[in-house]
C-alpha positions as CSV (number, residue, x, y, z in Angstrom):
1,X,-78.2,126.8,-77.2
2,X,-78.3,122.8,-78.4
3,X,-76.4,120.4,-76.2
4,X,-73.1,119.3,-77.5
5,X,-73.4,115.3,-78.9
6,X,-76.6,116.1,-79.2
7,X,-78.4,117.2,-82.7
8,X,-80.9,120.0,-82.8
9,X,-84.7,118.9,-82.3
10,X,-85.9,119.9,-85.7
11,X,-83.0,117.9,-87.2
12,X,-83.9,114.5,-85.6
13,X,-88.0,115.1,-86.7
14,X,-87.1,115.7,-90.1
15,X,-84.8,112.5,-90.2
16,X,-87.7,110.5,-88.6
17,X,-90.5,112.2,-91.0
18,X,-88.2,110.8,-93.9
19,X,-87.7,107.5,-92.4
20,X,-91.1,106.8,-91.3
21,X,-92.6,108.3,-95.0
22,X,-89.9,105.8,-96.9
23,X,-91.0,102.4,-94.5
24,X,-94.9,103.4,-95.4
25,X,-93.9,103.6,-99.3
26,X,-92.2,100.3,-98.9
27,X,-95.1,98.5,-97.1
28,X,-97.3,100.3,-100.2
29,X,-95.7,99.0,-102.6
30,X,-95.5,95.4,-101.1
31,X,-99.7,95.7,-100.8
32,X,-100.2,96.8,-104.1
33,X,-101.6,94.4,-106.6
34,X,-99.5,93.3,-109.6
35,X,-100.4,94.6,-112.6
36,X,-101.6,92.8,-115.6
37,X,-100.0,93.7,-118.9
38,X,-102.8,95.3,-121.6
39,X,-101.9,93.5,-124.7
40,X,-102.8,95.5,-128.1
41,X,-104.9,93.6,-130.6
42,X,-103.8,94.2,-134.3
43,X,-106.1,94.7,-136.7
44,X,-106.2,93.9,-140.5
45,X,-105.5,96.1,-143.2
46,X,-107.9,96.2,-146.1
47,X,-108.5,98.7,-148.6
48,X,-106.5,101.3,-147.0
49,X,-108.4,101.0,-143.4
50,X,-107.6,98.7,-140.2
51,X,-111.1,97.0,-139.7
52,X,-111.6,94.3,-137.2
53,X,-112.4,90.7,-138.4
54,X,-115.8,90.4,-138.6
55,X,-116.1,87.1,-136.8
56,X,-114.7,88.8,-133.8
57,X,-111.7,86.1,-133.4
58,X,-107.6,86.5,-132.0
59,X,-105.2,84.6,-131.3
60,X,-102.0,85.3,-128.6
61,X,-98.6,86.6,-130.8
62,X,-95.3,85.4,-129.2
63,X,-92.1,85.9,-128.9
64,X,-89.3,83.3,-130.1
65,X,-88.9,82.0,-126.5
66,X,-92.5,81.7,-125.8
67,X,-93.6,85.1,-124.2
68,X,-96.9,86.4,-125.5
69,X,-96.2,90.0,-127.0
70,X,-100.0,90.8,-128.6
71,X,-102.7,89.4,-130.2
72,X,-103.5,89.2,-134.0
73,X,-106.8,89.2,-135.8
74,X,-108.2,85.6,-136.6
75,X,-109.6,86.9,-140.2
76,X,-112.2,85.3,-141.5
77,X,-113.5,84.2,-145.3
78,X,-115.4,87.1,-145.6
79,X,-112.1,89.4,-144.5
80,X,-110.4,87.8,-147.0
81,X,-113.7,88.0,-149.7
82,X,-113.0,91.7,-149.0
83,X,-110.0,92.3,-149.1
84,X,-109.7,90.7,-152.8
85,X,-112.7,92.8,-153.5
86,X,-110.3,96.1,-152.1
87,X,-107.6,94.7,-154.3
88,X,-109.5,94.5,-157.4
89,X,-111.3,98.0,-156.8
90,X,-107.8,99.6,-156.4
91,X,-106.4,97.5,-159.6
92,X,-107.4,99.9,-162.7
93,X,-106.3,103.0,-161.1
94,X,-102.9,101.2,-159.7
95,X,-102.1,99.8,-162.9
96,X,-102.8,102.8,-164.7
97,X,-100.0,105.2,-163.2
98,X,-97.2,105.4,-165.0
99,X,-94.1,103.3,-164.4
100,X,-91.7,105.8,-163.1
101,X,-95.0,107.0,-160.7
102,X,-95.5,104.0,-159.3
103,X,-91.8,103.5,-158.5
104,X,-91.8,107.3,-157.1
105,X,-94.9,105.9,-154.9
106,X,-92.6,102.7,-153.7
107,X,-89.8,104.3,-152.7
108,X,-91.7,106.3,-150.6
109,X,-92.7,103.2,-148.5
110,X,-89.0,103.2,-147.8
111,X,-88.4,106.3,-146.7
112,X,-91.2,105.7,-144.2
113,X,-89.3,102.3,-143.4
114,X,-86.7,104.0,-142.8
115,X,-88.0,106.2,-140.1
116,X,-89.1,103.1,-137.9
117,X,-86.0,100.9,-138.5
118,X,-85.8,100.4,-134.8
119,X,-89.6,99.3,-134.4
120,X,-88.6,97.2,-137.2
121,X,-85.7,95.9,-135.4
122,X,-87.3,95.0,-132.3
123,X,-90.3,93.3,-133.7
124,X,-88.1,90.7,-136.0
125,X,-85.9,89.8,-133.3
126,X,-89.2,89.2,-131.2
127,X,-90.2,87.4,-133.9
128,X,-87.7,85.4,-135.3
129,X,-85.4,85.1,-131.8
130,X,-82.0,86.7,-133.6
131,X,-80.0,89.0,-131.6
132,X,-80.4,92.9,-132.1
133,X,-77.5,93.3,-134.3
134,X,-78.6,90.6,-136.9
135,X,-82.3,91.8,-136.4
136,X,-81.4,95.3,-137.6
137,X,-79.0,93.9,-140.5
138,X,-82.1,91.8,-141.8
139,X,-84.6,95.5,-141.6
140,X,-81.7,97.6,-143.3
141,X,-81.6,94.8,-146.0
142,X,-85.5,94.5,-146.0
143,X,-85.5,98.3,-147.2
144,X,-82.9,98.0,-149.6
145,X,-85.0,95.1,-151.2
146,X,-87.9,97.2,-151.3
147,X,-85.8,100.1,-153.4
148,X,-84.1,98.2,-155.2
149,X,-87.5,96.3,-156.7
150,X,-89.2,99.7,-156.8
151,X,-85.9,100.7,-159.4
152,X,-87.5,98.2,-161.7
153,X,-90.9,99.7,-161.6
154,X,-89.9,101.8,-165.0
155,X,-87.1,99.5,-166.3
156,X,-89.1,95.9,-166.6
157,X,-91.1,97.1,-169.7
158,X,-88.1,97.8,-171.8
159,X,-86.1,94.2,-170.9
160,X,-88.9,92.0,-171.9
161,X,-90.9,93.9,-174.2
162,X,-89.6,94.2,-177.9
163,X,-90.2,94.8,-181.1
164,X,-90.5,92.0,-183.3
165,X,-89.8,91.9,-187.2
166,X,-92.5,90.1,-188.8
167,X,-92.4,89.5,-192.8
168,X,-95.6,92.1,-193.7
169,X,-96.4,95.9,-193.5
170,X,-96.8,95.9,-190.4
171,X,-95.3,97.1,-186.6
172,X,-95.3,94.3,-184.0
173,X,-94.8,94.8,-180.3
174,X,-94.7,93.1,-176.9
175,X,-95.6,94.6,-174.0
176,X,-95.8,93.0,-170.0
177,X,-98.6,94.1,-168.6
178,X,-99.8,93.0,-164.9
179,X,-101.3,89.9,-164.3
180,X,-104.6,91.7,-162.0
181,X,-104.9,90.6,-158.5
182,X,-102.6,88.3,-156.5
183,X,-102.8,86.3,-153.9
184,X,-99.6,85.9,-151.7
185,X,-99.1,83.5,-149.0
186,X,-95.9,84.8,-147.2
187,X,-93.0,83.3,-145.9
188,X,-93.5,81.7,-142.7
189,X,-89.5,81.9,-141.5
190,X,-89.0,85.4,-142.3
191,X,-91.1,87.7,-141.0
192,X,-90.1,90.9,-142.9
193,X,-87.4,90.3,-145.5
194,X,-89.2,87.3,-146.6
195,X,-92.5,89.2,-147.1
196,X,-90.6,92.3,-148.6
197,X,-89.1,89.9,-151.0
198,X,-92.6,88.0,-152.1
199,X,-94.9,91.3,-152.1
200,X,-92.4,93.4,-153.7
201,X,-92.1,92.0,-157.1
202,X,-96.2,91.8,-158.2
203,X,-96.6,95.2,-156.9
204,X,-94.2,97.3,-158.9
205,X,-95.8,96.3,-162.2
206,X,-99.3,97.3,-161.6
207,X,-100.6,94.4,-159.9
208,X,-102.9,94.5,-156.4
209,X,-102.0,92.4,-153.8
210,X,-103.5,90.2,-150.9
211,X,-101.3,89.1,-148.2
212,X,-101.6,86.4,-145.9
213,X,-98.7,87.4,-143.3
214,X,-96.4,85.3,-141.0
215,X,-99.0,82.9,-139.0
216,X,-96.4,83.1,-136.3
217,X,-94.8,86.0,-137.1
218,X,-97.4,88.7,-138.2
219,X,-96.3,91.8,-136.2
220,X,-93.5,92.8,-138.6
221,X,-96.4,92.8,-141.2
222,X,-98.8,94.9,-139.2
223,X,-96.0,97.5,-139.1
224,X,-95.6,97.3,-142.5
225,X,-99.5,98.0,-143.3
226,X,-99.2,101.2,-140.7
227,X,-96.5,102.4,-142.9
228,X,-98.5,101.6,-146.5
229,X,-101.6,103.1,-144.9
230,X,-99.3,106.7,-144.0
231,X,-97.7,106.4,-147.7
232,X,-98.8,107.3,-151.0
233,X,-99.8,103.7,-152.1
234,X,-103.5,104.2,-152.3
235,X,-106.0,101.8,-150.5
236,X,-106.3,98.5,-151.6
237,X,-103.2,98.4,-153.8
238,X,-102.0,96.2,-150.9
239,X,-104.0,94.3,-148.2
240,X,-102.5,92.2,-145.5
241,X,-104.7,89.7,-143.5
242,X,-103.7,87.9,-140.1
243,X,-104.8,84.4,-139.3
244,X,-104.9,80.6,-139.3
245,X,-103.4,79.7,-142.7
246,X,-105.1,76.2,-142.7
247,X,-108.7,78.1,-142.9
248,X,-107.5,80.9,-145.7
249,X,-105.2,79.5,-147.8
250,X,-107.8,77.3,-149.6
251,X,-110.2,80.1,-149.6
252,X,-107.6,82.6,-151.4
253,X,-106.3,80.0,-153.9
254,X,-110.3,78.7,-154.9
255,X,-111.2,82.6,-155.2
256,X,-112.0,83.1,-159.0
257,X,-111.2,87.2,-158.6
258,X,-107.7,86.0,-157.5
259,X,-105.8,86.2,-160.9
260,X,-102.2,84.5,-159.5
261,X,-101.2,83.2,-156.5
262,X,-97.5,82.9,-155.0
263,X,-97.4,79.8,-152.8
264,X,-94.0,80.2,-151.4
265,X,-95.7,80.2,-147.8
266,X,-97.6,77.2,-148.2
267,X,-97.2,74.3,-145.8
268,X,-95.8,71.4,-147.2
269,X,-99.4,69.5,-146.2
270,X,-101.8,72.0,-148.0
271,X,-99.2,72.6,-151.0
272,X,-101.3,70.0,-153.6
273,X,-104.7,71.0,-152.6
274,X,-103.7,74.8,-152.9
275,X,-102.6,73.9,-156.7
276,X,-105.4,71.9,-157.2
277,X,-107.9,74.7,-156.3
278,X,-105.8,77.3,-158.4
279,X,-105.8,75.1,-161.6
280,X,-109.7,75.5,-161.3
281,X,-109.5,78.7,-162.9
282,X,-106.5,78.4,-164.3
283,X,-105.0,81.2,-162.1
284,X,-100.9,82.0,-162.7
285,X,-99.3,79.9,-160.2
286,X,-95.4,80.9,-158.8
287,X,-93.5,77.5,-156.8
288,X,-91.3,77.8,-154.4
289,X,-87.8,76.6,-156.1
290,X,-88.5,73.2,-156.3
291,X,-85.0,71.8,-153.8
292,X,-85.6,74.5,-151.7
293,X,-86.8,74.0,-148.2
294,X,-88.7,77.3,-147.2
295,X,-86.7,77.0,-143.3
296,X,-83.3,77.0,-144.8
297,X,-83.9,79.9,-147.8
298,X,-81.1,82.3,-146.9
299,X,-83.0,85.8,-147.3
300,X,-79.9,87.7,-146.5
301,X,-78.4,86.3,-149.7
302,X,-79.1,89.1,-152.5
303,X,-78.2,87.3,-155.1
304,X,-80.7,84.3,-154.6
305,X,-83.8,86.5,-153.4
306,X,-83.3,89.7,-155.6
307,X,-84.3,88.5,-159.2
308,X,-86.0,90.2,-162.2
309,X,-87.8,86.8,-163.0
310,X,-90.2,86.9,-159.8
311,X,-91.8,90.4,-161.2
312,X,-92.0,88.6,-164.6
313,X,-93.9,85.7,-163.0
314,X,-96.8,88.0,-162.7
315,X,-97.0,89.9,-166.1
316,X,-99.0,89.1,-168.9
317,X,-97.7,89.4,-172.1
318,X,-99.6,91.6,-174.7
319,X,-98.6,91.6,-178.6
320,X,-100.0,94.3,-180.4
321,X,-100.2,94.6,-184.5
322,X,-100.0,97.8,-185.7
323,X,-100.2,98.7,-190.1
324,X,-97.0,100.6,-191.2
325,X,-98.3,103.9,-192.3
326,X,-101.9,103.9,-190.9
């Protein structure tokens, strides 16, 4: 029988087996070592496939407020040679689908959007420092850009073609018809709208694309790729490069296989050189608005950045005879 006061003997070892197994966990943990942080390196995304650069070069990714969150692939000239040669491979085929497929195809990149709006959400504000409320506003918008530019995809032929009455027996037609390959340096304030909004618009017509993302900013755009590369847009349609814009943008503007180039990314300090070296082969340049300062571009505002005219920048306009009767 136990002595009263007094708890029973295998009460007070199991109290002291917990207490002493809880002070040798502490002192554990206190002697561990702290543990260093494995930061992913992104790849690039060319012709449908993730490859590394071949020069073997990164740089650190951070956050708004400084903290590195990855690194990026530094890509080379020859990432970018290949990844215009991808884009012009995957040209024929792309512009040969009909309108209405290739806006099908699009909005399927949405729907896949859609299912990693939070990734989404937490990589902009990363990025771009807003708060998780406005972070999410700016992806829901992004994918409603991307739907509504894929609704032009079979409606852009039939506002600026025409038929045109000409005084002989004969039918006369315009039709747009895609530029080829373009090169598009994105915007450097906006990681995701602003590239939604720039890629967009050459890519529902039938053009191929090569994208130099964000400097700062790329992870939004690696996203992107992972969803292109699980979508029906085949490889090579789109291809989005990572790196020092200072060592590609000259290359991709001197390229002769690049047919048009949007410059809205361009630093102000390279802007003249990059025109200079596109006038060489007379490739089909698209400005920036001339008063507008790339920082201060609102992309939230849908009337300013969702505009029929920027997929017309990149068409080529076809007139075609045809004898009445033949």
């Amino acid at each position: 029988m136990a002595t009263r006061g007094r708890p029973p003997a295998s009460a007070g070892r199991d109290g002291t087996s917990r207490a002493a197994a809880a002070r040798a966990g502490a002192v554990a943990a206190e002697a561990a070592p702290a543990r260093l942080e494995v930061r992913k390196t992104y790849k690039l995304y060319i012709g449908g496939a993730f490859p590394r650069t071949e020069s073997g070069r990164s740089y650190v990714i951070s956050s708004a407020d400084g903290a590195p969150l990855a690194n990026a692939c530094r890509a080379s000239r020859k990432d970018l040679r290949e990844a215009v040669r991808a884009a012009r491979k995957a040209f024929p085929g792309w512009a040969a689908k009909t309108a209405m497929n290739r806006g099908q195809v699009l909005y399927r990149v949405a729907e896949l959007m859609e299912g990693r709006r939070e990734q989404f959400a937490t990589e902009v504000s990363q990025a771009e420092g807003l708060a998780p409320a406005a972070a999410r506003d700016a992806v829901g918008r992004a994918i409603d850009r991307w739907v509504w530019y894929a609704g032009w995809a079979d409606k852009i032929g039939q506002v600026l073609g025409s038929s045109n009455p000409v005084a002989a027996p004969y039918f006369n037609f315009t039709i747009p018809e895609p530029t080829g390959v373009v090169g598009v340096v994105a915007p450097e304030t906006s990681s995701l709208l602003g590239l939604i909004s720039r890629l967009a618009p050459p890519l529902v017509t039938g053009n191929t694309v090569v994208v130099l993302a964000s400097e700062r900013r790329p992870l939004p755009a690696v996203t992107l790729a992972e969803v292109l590369a699980t979508s029906d847009v085949p490889g090579g349609v789109v291809n989005i490069l990572t790196g020092r814009r200072s060592e590609l943008v000259p290359v991709l503007a001197g390229h002769a296989d690049v047919d048009a180039l949007d410059t809205w990314g361009v630093p102000d300090n390279l802007r003249v050189a990059t025109e200079e070296l596109a006038a060489e082969d007379i490739k089909r340049l698209l400005r920036r608005p001339t008063k507008t300062v790339e920082a201060r571009f609102d992309w939230l505002d849908d009337a300013a950045a969702e505009r029929p005219e920027w997929i017309a920048a990149f068409l080529e306009m076809k007139t075609v005879w045809h004898p009445i009767g033949a």
